[in-house]
ROTI-291276 format. One record per residue (C-alpha): residue number from 1; z, y, x. Coordinates in nm, 2 decimals. Example, Ala and Ser with C-alpha at 12.3 -4.5 7.8 and 13.67 -1.06 7.14 Angstrom:
% ROTI-291276
<atom><seq>1</seq><zz>0.78</zz><yy>-0.45</yy><xx>1.23</xx></atom>
<atom><seq>2</seq><zz>0.71</zz><yy>-0.11</yy><xx>1.37</xx></atom>
END
This chain:
% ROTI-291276
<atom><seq>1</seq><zz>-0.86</zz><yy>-1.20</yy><xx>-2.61</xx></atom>
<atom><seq>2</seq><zz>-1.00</zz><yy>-0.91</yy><xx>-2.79</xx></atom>
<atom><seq>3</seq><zz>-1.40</zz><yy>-0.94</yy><xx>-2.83</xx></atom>
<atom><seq>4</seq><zz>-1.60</zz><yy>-0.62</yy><xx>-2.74</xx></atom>
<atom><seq>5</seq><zz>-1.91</zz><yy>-0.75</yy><xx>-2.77</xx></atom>
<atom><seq>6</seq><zz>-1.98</zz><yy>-0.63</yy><xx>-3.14</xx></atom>
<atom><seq>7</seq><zz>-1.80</zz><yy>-0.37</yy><xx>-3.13</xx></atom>
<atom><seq>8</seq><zz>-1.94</zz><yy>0.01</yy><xx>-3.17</xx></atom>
<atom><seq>9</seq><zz>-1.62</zz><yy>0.23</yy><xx>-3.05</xx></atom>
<atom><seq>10</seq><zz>-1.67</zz><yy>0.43</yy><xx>-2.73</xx></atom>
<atom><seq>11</seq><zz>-1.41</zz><yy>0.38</yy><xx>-2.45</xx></atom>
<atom><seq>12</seq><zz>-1.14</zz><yy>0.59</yy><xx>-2.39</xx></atom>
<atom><seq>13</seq><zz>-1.18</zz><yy>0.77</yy><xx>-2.04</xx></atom>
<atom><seq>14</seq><zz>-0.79</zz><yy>0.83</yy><xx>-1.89</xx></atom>
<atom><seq>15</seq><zz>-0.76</zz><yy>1.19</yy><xx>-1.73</xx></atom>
<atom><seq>16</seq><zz>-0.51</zz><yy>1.01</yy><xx>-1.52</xx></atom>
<atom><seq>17</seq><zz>-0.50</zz><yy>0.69</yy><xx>-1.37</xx></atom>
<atom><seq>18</seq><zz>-0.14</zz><yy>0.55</yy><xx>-1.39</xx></atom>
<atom><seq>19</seq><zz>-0.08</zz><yy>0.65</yy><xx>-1.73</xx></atom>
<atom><seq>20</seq><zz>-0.40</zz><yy>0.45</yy><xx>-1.76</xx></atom>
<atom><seq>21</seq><zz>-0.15</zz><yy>0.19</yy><xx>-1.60</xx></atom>
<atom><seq>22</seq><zz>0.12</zz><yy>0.24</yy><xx>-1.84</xx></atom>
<atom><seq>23</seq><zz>-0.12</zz><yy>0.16</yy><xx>-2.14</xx></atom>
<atom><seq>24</seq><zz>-0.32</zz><yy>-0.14</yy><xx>-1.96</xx></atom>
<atom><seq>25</seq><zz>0.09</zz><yy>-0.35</yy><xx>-1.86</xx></atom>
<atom><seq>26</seq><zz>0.12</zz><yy>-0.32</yy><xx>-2.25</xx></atom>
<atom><seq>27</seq><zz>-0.24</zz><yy>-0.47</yy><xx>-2.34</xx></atom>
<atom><seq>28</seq><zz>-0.23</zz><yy>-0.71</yy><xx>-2.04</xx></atom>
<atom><seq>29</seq><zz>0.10</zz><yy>-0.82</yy><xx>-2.05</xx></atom>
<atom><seq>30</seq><zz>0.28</zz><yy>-0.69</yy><xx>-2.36</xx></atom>
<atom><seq>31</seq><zz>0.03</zz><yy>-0.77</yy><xx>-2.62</xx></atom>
<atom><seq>32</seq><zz>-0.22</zz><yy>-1.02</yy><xx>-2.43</xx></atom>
<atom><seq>33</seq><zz>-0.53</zz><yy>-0.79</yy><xx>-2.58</xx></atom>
<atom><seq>34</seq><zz>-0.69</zz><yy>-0.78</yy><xx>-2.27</xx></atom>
<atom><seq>35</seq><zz>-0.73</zz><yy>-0.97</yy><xx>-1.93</xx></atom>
<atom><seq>36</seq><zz>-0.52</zz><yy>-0.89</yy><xx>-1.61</xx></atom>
<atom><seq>37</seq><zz>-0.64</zz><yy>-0.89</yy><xx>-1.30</xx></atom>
<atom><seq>38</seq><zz>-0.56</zz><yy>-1.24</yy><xx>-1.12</xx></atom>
<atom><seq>39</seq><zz>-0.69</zz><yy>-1.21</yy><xx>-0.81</xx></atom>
<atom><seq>40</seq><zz>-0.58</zz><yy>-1.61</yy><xx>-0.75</xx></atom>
<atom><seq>41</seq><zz>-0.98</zz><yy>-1.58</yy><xx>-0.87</xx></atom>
<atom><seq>42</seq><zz>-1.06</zz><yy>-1.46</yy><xx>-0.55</xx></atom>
<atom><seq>43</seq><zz>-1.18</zz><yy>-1.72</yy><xx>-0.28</xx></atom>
<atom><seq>44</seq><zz>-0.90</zz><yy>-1.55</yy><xx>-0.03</xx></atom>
<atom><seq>45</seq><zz>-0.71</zz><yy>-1.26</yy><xx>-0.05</xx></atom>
<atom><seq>46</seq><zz>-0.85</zz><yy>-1.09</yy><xx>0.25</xx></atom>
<atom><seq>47</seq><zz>-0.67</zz><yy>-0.79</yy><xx>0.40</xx></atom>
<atom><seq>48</seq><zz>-0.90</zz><yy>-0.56</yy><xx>0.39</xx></atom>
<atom><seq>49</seq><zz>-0.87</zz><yy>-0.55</yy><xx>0.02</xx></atom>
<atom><seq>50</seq><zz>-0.55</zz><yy>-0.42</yy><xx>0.04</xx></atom>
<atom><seq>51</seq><zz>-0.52</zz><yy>-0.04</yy><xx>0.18</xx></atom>
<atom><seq>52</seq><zz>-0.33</zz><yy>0.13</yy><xx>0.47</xx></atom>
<atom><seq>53</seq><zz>-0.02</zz><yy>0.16</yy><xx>0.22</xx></atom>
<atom><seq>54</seq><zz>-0.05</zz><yy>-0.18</yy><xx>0.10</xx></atom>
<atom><seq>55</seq><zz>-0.20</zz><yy>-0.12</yy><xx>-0.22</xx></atom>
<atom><seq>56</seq><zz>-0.50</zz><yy>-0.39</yy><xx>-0.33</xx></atom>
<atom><seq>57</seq><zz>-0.84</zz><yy>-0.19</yy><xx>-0.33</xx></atom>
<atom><seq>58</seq><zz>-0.96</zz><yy>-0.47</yy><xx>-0.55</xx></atom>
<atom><seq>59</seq><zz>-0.72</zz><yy>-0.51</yy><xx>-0.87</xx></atom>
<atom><seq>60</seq><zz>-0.74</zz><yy>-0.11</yy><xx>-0.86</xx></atom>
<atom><seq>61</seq><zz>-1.11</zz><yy>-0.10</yy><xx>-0.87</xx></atom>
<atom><seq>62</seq><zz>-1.08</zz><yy>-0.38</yy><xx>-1.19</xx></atom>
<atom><seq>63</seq><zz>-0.83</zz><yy>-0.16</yy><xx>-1.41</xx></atom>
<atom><seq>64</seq><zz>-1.02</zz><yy>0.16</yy><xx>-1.33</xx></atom>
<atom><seq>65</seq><zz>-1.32</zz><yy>-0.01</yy><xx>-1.46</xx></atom>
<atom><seq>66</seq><zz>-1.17</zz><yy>-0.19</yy><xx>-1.77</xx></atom>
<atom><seq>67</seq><zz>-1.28</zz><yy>0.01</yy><xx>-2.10</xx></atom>
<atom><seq>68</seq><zz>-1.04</zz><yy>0.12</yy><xx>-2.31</xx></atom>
<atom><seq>69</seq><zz>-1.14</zz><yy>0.15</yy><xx>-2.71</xx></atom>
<atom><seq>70</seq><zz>-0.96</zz><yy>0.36</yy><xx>-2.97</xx></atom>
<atom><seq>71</seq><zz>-0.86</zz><yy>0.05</yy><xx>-3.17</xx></atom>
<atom><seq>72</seq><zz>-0.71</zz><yy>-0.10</yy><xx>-2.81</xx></atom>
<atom><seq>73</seq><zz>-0.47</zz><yy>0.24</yy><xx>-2.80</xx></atom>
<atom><seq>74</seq><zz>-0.40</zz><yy>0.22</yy><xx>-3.16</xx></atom>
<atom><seq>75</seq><zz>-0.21</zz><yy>-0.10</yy><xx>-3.09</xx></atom>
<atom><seq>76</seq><zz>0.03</zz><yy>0.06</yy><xx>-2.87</xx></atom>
<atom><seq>77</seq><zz>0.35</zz><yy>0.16</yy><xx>-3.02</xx></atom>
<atom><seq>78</seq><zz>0.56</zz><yy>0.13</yy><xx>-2.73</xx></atom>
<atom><seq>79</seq><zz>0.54</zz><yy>0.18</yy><xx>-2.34</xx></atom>
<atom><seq>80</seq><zz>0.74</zz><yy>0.16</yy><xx>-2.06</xx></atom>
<atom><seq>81</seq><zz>0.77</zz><yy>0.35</yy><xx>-1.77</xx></atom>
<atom><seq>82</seq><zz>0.92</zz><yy>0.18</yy><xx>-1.49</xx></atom>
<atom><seq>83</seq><zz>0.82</zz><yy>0.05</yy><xx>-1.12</xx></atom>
<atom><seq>84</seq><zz>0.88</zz><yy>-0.30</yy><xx>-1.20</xx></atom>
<atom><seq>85</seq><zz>0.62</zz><yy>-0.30</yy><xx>-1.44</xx></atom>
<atom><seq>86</seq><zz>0.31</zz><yy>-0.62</yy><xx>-1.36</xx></atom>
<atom><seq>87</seq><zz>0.02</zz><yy>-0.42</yy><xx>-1.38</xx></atom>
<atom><seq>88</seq><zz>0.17</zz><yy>-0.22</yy><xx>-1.10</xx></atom>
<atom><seq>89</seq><zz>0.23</zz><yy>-0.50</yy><xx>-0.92</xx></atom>
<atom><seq>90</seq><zz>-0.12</zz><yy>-0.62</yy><xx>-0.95</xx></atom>
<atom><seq>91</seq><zz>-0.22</zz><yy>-0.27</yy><xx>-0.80</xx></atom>
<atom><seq>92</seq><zz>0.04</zz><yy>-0.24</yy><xx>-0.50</xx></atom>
<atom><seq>93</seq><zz>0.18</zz><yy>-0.56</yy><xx>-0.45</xx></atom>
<atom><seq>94</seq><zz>0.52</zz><yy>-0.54</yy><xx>-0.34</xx></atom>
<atom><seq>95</seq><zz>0.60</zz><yy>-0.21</yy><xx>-0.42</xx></atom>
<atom><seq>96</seq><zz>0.93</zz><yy>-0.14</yy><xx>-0.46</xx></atom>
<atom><seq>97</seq><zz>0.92</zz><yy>0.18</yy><xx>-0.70</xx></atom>
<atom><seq>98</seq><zz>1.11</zz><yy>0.43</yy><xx>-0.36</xx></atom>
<atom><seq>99</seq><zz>0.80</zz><yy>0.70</yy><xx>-0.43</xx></atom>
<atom><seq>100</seq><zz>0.65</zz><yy>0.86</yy><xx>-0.69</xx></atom>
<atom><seq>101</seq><zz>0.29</zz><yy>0.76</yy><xx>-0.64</xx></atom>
<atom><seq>102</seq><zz>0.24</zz><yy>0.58</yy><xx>-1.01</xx></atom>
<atom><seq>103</seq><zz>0.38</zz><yy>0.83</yy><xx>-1.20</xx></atom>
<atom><seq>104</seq><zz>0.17</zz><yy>1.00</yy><xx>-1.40</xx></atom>
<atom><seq>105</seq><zz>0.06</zz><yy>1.35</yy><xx>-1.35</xx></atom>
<atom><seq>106</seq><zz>-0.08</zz><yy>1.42</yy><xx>-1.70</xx></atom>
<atom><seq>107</seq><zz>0.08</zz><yy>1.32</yy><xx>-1.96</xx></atom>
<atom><seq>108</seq><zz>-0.22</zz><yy>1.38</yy><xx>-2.23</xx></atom>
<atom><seq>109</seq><zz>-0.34</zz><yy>1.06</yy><xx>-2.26</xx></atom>
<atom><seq>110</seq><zz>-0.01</zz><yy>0.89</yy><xx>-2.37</xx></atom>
<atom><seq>111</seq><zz>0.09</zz><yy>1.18</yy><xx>-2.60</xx></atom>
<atom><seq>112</seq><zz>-0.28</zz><yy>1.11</yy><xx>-2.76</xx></atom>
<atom><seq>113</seq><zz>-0.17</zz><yy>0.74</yy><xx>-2.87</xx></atom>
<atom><seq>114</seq><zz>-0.22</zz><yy>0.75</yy><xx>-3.27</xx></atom>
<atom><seq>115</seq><zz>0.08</zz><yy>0.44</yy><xx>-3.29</xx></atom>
<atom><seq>116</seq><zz>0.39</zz><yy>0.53</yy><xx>-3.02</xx></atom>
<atom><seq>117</seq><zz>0.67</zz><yy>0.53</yy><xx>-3.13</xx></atom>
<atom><seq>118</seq><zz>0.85</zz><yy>0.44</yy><xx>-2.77</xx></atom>
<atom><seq>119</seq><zz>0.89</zz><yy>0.53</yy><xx>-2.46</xx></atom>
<atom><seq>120</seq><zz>1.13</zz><yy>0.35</yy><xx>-2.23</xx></atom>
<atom><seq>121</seq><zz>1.19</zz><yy>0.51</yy><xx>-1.86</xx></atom>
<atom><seq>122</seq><zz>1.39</zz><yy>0.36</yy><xx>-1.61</xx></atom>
<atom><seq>123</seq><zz>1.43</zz><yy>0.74</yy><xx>-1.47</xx></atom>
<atom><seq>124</seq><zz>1.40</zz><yy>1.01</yy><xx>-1.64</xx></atom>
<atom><seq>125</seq><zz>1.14</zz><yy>1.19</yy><xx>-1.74</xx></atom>
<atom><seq>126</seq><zz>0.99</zz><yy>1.52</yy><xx>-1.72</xx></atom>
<atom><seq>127</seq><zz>1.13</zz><yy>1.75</yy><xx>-1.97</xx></atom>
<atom><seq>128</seq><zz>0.86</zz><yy>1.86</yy><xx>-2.09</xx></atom>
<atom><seq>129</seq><zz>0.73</zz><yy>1.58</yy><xx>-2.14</xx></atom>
<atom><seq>130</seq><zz>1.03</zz><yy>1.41</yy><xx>-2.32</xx></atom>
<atom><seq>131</seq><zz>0.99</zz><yy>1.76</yy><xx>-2.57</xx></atom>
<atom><seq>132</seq><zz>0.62</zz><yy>1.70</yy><xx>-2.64</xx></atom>
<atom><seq>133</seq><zz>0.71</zz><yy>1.31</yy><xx>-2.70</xx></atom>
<atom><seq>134</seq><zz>1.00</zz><yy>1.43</yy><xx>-2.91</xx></atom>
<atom><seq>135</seq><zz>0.75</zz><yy>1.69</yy><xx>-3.09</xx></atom>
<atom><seq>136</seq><zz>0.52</zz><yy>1.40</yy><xx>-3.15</xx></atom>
<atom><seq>137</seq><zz>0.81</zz><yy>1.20</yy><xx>-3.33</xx></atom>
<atom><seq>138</seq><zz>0.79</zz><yy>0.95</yy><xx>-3.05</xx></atom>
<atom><seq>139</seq><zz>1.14</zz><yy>0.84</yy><xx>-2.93</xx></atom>
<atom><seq>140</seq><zz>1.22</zz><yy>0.85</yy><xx>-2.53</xx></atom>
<atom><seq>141</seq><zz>1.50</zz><yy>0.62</yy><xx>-2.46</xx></atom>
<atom><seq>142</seq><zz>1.62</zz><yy>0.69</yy><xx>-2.10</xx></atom>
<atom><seq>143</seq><zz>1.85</zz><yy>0.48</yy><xx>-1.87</xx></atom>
END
């Protein structure tokens, strides 16, 4: 795992949260740069932790709070936007993708990404957003 400890860079705060998601399934999952939440850590699973909509309060709280640094977004070159993705499933487990709650709403952060060259959607995406990706040289490939 990538040591922050000696490290000088200032994180990286995410004007919106689930293309915060987007970014963190690639360094958790993708590119094992940082830890995913494993809430098998937890004593029990209580269900309080997860919300009215079944979302869990706690694995939400832990990728809010997990810092970001420049050099973590430079390693991004591609992302994918999709409900199947883990992280998401760490966040709302057992969400099946039927709503748009995870999508992002501002697309600034990911367009900021010094590397991407990517972007996968399942569905497609906004157009302007696939024309500022395209403007940025980055390639959307749709299904």
């Amino acid at each position: 795992m990538y040591d922050e400890s000696t490290t000088t860079e200032e994180p990286v705060e995410f004007a919106d949260f689930n293309a915060k998601l987007l970014v963190l399934d690639v360094l958790c999952y993708d590119l094992d740069v940082l830890e995913p939440y494993d809430g098998e850590d937890d004593d029990e699973q209580a269900d309080e932790d997860l919300d009215v909509e079944g979302q869990d309060d706690r694995a939400r709280q832990y990728y809010d709070d997990l810092d970001l640094l420049p050099s973590h977004l430079s390693l991004v070159t591609e992302l994918t936007v999709d409900s199947d993705l883990e992280v998401l499933q760490d966040v709302h487990p057992g969400w099946d993708g039927s709503d748009d709650r995870y999508d992002p709403q501002n697309w600034d952060d990911v367009l900021d990404l010094p590397a991407l060259a990517t972007v996968y959607a399942a569905a497609p995406l906004p157009a302007h957003v696939v024309d500022r990706l395209t403007e940025k040289g980055v390639e959307v490939r749709s299904a």
